[in-house]
C-alpha positions, 0 to 999 in steps of 0.5 A, spaced: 500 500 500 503 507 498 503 511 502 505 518 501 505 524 507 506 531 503 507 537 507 505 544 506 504 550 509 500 553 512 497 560 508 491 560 507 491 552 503 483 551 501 479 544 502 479 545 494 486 545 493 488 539 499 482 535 495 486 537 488 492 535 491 490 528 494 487 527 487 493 528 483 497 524 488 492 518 488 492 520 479 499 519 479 501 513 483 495 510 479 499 512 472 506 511 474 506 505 479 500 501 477 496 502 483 489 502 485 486 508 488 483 505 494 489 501 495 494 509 496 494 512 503 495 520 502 497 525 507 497 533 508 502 536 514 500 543 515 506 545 517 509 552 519 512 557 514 518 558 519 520 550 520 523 549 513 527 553 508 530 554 501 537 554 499 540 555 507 534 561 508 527 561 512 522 560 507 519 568 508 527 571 506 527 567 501 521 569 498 523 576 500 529 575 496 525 573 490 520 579 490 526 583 490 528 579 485 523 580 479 523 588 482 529 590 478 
């Protein structure tokens, strides 16, 4: 049986998203591994934005490096 934790954060995710997310998940080990839908077992962490990072940043500064970014 698959098993698939996927975490996100926490800004404003709706039902529908998380939905369409577990649907995709399940979509795709159906297409890629063969499995029955029913067999796969998907799921979503909520997690802080301030407990993970990007490229050795806090998620949020390196968000802000990428706004200033496209500003220039």
């Amino acid at each position: 049986m698959p098993y698939v934790n996927i975490r996100i954060t926490r800004e404003g995710t709706t039902r529908a998203q998380k939905a369409a997310l577990i649907k995709g998940v399940t979509g795709l080990l159906k297409d890629v591994l063969d499995k029955d839908p029913a067999t796969t077992f998907v799921v979503l962490d909520e997690v802080e934005l301030e407990d993970w990072g990007v490229g050795g940043l806090p998620v949020d500064a390196y968000r802000r490096t990428l706004e200033l970014k496209a500003d220039k």
